[in-house]
N, CA, C and O atoms as CSV, one atom per row, in Angstrom:
chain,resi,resn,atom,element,x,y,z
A,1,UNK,N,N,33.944,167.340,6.825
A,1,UNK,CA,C,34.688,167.661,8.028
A,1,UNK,C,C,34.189,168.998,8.566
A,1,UNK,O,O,34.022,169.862,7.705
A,2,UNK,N,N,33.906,169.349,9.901
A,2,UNK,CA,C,33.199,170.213,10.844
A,2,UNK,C,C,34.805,171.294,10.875
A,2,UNK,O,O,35.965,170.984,11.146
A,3,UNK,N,N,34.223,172.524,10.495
A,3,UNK,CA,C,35.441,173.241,11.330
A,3,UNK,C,C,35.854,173.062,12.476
A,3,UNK,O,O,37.081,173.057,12.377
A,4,UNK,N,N,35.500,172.876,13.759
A,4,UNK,CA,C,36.282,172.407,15.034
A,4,UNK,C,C,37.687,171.556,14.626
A,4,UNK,O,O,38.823,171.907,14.949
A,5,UNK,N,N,37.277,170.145,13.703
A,5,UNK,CA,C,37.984,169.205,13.435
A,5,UNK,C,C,39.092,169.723,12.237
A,5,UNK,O,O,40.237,169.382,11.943
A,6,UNK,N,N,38.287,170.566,11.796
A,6,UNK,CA,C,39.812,171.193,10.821
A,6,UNK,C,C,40.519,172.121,11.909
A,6,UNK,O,O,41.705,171.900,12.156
A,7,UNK,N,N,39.810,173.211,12.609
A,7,UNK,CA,C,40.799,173.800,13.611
A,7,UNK,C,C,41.506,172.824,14.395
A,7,UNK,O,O,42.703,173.070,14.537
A,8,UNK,N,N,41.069,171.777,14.940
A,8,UNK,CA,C,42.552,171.129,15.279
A,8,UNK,C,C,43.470,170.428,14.575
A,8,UNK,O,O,44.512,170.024,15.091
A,9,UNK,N,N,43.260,170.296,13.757
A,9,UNK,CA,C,44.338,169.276,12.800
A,9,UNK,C,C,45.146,170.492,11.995
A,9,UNK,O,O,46.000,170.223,11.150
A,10,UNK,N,N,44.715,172.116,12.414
A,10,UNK,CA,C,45.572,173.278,11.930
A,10,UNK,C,C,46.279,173.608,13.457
A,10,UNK,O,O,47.286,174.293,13.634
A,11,UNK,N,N,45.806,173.212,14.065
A,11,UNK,CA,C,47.037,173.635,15.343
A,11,UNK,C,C,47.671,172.285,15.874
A,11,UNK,O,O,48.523,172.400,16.754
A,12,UNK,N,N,47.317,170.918,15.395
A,12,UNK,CA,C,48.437,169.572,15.506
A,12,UNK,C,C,49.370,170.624,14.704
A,12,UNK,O,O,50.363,171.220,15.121
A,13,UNK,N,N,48.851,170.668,13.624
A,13,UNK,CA,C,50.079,170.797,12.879
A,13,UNK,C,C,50.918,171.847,12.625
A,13,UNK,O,O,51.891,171.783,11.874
A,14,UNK,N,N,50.502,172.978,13.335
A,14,UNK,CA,C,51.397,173.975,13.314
A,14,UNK,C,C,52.362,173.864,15.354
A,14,UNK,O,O,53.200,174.604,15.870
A,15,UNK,N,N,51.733,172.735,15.823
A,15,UNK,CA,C,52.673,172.516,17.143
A,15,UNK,C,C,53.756,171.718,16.618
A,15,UNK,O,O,54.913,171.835,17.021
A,16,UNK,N,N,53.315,170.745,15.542
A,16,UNK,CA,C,54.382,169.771,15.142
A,16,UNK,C,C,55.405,170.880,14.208
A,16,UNK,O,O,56.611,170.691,14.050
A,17,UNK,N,N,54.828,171.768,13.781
A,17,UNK,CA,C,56.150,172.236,12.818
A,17,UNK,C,C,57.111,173.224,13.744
A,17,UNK,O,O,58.284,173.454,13.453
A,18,UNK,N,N,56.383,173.812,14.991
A,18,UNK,CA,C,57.306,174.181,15.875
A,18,UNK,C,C,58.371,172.822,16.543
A,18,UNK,O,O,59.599,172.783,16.468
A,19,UNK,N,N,57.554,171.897,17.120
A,19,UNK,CA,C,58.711,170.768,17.277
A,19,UNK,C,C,59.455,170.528,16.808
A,19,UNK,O,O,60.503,170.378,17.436
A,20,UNK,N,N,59.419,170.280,15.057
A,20,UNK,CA,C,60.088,169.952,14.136
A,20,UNK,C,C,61.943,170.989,13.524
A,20,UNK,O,O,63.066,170.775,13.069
A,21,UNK,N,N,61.004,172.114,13.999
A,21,UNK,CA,C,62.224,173.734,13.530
A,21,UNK,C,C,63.095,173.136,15.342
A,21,UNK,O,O,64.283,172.816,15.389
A,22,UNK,N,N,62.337,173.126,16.362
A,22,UNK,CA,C,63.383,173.120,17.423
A,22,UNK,C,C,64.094,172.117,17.864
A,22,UNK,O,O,64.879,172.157,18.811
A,23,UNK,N,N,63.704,170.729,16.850
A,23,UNK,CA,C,64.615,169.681,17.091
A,23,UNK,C,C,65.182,169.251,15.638
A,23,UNK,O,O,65.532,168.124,15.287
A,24,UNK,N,N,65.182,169.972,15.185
A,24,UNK,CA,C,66.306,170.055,13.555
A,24,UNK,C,C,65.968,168.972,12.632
A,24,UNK,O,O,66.828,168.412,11.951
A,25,UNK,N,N,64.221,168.550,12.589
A,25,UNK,CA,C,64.018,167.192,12.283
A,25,UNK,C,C,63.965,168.129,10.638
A,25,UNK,O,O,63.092,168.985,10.494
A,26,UNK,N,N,64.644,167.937,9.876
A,26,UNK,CA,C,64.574,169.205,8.805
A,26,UNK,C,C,63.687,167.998,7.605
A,26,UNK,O,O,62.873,168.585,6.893
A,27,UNK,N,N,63.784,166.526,7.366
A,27,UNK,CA,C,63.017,166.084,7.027
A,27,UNK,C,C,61.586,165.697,6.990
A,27,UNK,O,O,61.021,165.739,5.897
A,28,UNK,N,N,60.760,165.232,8.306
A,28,UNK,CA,C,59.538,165.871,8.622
A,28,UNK,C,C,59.202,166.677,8.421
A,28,UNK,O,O,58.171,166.770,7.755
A,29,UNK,N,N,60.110,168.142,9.038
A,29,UNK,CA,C,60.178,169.649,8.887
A,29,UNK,C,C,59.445,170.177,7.410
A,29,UNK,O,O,58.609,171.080,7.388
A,30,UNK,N,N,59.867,169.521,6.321
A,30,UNK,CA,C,60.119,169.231,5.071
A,30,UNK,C,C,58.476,168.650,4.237
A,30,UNK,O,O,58.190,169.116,3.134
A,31,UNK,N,N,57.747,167.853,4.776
A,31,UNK,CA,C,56.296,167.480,5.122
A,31,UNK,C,C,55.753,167.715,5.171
A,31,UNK,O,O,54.803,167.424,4.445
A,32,UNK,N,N,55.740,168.638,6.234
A,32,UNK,CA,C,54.710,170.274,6.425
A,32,UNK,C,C,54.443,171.336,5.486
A,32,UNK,O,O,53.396,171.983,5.511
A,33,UNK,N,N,55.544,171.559,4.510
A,33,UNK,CA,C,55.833,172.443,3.718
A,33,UNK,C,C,55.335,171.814,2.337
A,33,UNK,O,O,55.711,170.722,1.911
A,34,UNK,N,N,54.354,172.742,1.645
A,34,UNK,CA,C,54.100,172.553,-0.175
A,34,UNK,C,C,55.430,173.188,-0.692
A,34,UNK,O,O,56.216,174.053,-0.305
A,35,UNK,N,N,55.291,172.278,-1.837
A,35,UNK,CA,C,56.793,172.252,-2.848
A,35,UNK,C,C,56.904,173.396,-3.241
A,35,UNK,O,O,58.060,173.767,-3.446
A,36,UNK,N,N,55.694,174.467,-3.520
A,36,UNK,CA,C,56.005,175.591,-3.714
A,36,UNK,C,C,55.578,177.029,-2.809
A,36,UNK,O,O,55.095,178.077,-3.239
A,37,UNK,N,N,55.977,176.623,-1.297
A,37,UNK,CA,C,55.852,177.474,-0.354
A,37,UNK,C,C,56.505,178.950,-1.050
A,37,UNK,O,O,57.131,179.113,-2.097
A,38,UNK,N,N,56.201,179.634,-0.309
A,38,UNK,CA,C,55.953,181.297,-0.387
A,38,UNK,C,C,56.401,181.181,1.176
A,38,UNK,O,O,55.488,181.008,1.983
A,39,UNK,N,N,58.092,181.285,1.796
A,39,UNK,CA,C,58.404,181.758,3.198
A,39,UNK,C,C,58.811,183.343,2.666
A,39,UNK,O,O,59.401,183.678,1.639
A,40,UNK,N,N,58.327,184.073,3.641
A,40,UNK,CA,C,58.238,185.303,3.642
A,40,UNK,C,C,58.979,186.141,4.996
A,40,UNK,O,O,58.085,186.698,5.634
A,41,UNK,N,N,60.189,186.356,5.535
A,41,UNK,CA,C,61.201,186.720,6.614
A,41,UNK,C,C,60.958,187.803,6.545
A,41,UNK,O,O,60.619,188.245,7.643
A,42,UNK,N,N,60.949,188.860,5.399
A,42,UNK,CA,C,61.336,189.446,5.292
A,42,UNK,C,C,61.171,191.009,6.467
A,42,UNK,O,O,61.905,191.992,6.576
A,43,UNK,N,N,60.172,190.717,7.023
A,43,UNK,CA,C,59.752,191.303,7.928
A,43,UNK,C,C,59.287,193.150,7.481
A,43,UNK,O,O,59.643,194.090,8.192
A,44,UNK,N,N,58.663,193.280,6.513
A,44,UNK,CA,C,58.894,194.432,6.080
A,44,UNK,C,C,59.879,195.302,5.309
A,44,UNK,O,O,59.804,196.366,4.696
A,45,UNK,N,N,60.831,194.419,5.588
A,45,UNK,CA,C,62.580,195.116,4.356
A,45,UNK,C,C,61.956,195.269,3.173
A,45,UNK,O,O,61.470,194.340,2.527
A,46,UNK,N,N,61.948,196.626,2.802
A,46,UNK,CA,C,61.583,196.475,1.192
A,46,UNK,C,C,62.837,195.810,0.231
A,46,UNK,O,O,62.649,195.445,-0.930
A,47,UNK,N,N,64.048,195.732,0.885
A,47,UNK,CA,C,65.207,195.227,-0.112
A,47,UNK,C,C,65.011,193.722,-0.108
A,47,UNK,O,O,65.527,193.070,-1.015
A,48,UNK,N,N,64.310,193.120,0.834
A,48,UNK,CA,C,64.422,191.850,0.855
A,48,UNK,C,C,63.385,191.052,-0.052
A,48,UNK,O,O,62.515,191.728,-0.599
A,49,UNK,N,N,63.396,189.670,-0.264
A,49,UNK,CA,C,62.319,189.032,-0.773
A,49,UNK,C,C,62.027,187.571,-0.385
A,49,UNK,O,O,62.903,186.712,-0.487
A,50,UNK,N,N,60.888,187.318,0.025
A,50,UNK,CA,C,60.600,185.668,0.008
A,50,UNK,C,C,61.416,184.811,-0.666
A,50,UNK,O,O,61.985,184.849,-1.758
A,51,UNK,N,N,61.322,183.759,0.538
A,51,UNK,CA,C,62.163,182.245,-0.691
A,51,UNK,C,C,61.200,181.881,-1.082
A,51,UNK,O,O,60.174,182.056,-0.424
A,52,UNK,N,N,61.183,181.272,-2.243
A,52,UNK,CA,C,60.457,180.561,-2.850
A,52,UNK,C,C,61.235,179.579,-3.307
A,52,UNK,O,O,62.318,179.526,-3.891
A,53,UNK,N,N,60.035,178.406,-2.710
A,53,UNK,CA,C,60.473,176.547,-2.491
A,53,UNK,C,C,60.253,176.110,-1.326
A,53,UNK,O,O,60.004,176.850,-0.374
A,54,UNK,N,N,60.321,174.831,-1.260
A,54,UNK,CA,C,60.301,173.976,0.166
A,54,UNK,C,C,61.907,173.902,0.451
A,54,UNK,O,O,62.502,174.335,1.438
A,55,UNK,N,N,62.375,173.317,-0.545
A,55,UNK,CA,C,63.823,173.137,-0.220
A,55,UNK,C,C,64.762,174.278,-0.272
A,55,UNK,O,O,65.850,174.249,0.304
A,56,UNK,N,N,64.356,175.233,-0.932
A,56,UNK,CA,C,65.381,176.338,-0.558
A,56,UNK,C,C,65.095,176.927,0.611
A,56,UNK,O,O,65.983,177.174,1.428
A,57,UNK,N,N,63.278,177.338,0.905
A,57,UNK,CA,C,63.218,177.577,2.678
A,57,UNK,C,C,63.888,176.570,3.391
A,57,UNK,O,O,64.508,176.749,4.439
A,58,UNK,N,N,63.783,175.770,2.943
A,58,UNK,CA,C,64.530,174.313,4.224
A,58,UNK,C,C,66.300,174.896,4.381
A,58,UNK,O,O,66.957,175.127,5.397
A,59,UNK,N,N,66.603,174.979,3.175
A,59,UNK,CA,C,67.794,175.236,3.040
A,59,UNK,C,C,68.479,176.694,4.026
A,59,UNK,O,O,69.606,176.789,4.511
A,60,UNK,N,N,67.401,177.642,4.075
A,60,UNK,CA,C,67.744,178.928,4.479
A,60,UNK,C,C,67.890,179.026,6.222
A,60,UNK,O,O,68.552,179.709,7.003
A,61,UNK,N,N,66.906,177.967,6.326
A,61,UNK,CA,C,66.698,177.747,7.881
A,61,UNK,C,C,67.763,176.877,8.545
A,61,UNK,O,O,68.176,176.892,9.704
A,62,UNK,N,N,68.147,176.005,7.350
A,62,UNK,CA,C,69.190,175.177,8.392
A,62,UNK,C,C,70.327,176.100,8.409
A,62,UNK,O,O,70.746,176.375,9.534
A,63,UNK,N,N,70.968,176.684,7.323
A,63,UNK,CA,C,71.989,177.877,6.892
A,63,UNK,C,C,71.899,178.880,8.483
A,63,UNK,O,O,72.938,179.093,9.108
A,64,UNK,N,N,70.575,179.403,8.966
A,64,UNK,CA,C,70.381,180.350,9.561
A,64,UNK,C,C,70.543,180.024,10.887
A,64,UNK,O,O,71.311,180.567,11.681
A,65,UNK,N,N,69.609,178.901,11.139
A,65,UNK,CA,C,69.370,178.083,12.998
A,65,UNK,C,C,69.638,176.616,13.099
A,65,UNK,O,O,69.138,175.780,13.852
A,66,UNK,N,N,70.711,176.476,11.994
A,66,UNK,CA,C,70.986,174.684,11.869
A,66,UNK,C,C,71.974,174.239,13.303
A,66,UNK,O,O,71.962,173.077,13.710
A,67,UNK,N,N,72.880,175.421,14.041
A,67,UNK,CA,C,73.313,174.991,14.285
A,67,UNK,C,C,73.186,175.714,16.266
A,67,UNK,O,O,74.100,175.854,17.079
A,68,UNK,N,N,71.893,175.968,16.395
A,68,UNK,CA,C,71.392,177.060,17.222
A,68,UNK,C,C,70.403,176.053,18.221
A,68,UNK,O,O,69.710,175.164,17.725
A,69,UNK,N,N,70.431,176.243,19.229
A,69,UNK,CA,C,69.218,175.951,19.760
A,69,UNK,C,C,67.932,177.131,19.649
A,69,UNK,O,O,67.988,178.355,19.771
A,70,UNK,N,N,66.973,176.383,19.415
A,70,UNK,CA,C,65.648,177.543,19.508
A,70,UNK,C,C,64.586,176.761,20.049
A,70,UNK,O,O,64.441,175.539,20.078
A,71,UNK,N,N,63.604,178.038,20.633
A,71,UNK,CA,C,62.234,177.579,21.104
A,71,UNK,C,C,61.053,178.194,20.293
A,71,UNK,O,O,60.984,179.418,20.396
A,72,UNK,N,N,60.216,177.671,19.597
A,72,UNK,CA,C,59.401,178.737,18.401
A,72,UNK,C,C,57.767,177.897,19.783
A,72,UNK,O,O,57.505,176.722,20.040
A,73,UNK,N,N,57.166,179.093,20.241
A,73,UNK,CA,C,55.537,178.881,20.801
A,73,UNK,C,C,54.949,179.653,20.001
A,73,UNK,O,O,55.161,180.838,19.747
A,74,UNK,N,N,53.905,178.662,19.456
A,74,UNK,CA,C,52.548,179.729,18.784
A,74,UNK,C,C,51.675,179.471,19.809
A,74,UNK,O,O,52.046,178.693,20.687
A,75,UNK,N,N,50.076,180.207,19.899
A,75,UNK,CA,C,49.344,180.281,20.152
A,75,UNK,C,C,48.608,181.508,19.718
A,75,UNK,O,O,49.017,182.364,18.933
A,76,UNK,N,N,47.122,181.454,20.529
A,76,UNK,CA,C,45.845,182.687,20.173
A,76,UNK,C,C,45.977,182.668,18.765
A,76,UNK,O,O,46.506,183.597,18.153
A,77,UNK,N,N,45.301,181.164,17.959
A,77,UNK,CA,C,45.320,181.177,16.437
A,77,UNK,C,C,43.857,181.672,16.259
A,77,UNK,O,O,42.836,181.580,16.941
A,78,UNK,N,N,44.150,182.195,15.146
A,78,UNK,CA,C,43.099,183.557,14.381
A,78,UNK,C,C,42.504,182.692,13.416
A,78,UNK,O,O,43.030,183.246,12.450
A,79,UNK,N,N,41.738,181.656,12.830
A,79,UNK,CA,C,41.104,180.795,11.525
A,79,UNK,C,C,40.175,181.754,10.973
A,79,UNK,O,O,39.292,182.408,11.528
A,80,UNK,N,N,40.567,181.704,9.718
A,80,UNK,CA,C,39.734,181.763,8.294
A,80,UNK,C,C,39.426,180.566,7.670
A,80,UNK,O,O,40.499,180.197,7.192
A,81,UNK,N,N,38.673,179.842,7.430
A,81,UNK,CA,C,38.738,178.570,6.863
A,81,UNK,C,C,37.894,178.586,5.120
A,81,UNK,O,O,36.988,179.359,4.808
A,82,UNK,N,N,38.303,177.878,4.518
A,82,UNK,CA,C,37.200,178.165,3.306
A,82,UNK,C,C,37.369,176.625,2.281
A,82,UNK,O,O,37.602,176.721,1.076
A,83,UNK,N,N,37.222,175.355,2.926
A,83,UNK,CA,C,37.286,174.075,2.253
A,83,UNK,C,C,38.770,173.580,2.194
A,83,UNK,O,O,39.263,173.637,3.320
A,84,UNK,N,N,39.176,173.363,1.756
A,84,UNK,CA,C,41.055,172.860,1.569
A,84,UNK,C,C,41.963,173.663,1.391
A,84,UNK,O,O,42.956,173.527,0.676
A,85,UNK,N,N,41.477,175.056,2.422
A,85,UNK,CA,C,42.285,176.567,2.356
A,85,UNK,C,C,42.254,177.022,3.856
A,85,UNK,O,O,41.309,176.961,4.641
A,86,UNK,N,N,43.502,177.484,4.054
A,86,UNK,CA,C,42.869,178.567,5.294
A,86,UNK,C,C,43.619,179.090,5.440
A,86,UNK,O,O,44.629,178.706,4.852
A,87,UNK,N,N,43.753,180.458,6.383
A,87,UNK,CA,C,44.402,181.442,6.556
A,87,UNK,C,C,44.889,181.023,8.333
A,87,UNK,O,O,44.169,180.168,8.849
A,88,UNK,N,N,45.699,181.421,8.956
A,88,UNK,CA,C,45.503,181.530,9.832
A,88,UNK,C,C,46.811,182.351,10.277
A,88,UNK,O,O,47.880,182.356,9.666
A,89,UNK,N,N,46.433,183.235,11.786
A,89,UNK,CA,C,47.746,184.099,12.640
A,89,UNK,C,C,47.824,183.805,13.777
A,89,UNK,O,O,47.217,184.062,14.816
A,90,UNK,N,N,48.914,183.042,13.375
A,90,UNK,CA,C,49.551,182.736,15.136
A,90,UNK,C,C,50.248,183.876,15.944
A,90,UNK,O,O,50.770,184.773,15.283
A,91,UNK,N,N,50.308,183.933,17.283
A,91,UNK,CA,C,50.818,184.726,18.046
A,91,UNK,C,C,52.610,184.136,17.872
A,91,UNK,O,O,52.377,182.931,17.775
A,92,UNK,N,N,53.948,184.236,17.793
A,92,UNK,CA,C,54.833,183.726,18.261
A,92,UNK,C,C,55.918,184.552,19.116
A,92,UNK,O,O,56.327,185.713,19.149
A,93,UNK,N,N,56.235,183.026,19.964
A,93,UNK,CA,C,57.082,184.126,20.843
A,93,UNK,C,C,58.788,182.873,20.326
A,93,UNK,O,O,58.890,181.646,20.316
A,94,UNK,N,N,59.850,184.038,19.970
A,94,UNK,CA,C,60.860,182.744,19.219
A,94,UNK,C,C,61.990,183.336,20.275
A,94,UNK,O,O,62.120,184.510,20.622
A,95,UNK,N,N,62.805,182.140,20.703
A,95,UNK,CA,C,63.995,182.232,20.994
A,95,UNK,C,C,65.144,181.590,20.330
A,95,UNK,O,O,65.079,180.365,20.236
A,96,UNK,N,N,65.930,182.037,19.968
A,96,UNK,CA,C,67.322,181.574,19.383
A,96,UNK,C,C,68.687,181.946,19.890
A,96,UNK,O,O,69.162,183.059,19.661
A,97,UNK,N,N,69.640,180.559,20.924
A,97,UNK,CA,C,70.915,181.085,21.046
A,97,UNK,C,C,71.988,180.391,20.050
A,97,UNK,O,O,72.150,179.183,19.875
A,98,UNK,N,N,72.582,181.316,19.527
A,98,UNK,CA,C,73.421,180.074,18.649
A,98,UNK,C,C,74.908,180.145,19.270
A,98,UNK,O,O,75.215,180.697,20.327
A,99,UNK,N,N,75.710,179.506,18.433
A,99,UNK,CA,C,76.680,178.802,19.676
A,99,UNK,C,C,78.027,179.629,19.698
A,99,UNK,O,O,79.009,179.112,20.230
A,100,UNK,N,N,78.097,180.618,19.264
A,100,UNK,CA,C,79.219,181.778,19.559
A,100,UNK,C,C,78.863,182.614,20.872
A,100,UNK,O,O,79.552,183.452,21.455
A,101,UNK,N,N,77.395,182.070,21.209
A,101,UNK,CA,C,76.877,182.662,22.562
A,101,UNK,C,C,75.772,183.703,22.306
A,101,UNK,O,O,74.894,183.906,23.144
A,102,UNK,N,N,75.844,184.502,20.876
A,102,UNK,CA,C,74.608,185.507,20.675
A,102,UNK,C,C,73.132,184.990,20.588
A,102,UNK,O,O,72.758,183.880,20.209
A,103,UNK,N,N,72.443,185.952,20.985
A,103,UNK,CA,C,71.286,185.277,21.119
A,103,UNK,C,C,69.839,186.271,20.532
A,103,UNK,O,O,70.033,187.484,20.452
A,104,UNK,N,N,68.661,185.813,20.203
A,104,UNK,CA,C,67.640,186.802,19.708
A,104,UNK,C,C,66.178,185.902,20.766
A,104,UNK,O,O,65.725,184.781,21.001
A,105,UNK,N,N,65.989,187.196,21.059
A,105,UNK,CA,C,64.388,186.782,21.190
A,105,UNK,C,C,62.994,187.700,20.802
A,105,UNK,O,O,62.693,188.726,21.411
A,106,UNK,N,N,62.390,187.261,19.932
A,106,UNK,CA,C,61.058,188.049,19.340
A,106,UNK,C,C,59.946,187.410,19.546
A,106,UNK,O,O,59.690,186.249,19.869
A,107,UNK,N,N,59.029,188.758,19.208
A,107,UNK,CA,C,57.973,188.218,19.359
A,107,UNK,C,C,56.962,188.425,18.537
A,107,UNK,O,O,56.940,189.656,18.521
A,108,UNK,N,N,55.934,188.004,17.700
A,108,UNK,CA,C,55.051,188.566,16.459
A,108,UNK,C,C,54.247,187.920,16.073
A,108,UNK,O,O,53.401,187.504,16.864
A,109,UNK,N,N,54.202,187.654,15.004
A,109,UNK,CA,C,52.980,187.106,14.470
A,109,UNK,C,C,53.565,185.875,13.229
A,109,UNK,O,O,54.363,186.423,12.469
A,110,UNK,N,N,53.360,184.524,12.917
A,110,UNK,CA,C,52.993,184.215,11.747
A,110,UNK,C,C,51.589,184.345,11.015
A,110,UNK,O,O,50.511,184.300,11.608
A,111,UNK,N,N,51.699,184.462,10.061
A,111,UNK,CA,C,50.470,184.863,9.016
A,111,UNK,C,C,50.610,183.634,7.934
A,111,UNK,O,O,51.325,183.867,6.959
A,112,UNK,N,N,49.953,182.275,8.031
A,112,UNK,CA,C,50.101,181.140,7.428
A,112,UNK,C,C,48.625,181.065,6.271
A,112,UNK,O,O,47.426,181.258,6.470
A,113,UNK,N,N,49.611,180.602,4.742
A,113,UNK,CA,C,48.356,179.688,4.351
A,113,UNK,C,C,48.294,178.616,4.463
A,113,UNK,O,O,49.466,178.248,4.379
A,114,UNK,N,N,47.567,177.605,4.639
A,114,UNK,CA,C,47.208,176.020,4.352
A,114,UNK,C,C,46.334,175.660,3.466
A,114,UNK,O,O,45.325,176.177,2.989
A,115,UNK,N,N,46.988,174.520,3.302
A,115,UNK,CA,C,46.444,173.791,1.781
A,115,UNK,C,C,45.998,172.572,2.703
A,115,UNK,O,O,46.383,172.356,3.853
A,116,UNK,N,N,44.930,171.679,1.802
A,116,UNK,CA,C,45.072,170.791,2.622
A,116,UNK,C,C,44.959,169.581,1.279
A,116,UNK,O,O,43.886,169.598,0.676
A,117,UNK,N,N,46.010,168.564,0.812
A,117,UNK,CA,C,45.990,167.665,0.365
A,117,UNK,C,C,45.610,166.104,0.894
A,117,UNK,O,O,45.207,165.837,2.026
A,118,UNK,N,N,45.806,165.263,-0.059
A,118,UNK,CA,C,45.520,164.189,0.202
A,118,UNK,C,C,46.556,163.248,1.359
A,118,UNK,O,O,46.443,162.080,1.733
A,119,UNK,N,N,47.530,164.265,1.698
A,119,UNK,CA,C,48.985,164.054,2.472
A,119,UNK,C,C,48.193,165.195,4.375
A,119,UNK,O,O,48.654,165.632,5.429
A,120,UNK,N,N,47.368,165.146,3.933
A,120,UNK,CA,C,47.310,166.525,5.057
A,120,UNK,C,C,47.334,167.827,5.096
A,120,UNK,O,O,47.262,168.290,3.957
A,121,UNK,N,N,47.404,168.627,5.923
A,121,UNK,CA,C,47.214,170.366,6.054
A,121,UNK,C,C,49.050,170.179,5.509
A,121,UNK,O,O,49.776,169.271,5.916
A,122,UNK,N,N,49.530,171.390,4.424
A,122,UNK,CA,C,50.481,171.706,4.049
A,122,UNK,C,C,50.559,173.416,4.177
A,122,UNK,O,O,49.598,174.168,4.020
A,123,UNK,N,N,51.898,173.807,4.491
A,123,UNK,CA,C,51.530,175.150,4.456
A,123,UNK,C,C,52.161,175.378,3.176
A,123,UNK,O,O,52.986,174.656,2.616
A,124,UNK,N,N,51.561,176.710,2.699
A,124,UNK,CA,C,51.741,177.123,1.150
A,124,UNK,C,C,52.276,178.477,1.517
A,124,UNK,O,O,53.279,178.754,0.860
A,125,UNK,N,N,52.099,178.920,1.926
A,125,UNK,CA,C,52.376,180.775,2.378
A,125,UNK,C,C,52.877,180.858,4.145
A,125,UNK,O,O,51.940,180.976,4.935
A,126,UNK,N,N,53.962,180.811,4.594
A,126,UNK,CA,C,54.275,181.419,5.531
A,126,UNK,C,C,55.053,182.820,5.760
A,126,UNK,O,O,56.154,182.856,5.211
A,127,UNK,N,N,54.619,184.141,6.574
A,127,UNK,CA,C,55.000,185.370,6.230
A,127,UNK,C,C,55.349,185.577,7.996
A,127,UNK,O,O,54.497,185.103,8.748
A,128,UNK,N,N,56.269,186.096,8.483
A,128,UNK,CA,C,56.849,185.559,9.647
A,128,UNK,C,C,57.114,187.634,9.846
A,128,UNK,O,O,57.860,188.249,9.084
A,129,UNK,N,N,56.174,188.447,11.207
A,129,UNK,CA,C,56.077,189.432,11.025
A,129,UNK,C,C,56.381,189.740,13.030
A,129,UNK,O,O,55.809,189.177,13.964
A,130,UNK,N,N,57.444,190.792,13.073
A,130,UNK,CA,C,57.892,191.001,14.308
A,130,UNK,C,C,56.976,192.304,14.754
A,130,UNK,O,O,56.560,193.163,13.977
A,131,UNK,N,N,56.765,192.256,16.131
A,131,UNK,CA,C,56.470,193.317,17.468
A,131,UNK,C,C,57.761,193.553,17.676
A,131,UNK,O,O,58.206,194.601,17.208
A,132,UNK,N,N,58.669,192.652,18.417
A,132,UNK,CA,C,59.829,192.990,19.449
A,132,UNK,C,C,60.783,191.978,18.741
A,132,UNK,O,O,60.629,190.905,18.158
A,133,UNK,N,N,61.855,192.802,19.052
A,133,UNK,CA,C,62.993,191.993,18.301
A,133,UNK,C,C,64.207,192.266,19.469
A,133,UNK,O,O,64.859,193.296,19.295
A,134,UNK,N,N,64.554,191.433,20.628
A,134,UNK,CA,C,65.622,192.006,21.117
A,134,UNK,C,C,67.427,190.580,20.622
A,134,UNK,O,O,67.717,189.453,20.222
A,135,UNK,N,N,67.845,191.562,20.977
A,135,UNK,CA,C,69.567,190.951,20.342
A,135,UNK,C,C,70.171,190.996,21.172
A,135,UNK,O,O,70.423,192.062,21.733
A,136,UNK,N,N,70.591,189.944,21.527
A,136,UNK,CA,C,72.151,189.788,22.618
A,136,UNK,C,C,73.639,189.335,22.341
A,136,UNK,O,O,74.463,189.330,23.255
């Protein structure tokens, strides 16, 4: 496989996992993710720490935006590629209102690994890193 053809089958699939977070498909959602993902929020908090799991990230996200509308856009992806590995940094711009009326919109970077199995590109490492963070 030609890198071109792996760079797109790394941005199918990081459009589908934005689809997936903004229409609560938390099973698909679920697909995307290796069993032993590394999600990383923490945004720099030294008190904080990565989940580690598919299902406990799954778990944290529905807990957090299960019940929220959101819009997650990546673009201007950054590839490292190196055989059934890659690195890649998306630009994101995220909106979230949830339904007491408060609302967030940021903007930053994901910093993704991918695996790529016999199932497809999986992400193994997602680290989710803010520019702008505004709160309403």
């Amino acid at each position: 496989m030609n890198d071109l053809q792996t760079c797109f089958e790394l941005e199918q699939a990081k459009a589908r996992y934005c689809r997936l977070m903004d229409t609560k498909n938390w099973a698909e959602l679920g697909g995307l993710l290796a069993e032993d993902l590394v999600f990383d929020l923490t945004d720099g908090n030294p008190e904080a720490t990565p989940i580690i799991g598919r299902d406990a990230a799954l778990e944290a996200v529905r807990l957090s935006v299960g019940d929220a509308k959101t819009v997650h856009q990546v673009h201007s992806p950054e590839f490292e590629l190196g055989g059934d590995t890659a690195r890649v940094i998306w630009a994101v711009h995220e909106r979230v209102v949830w339904n007491n009326g408060s609302s967030l919109t940021a903007y930053g970077h994901y910093h993704d690994r991918w695996v790529r199995s016999e199932l497809g590109w999986r992400i193994a490492e997602l680290r989710l890193t803010h520019l702008i963070i505004d709160f309403a």
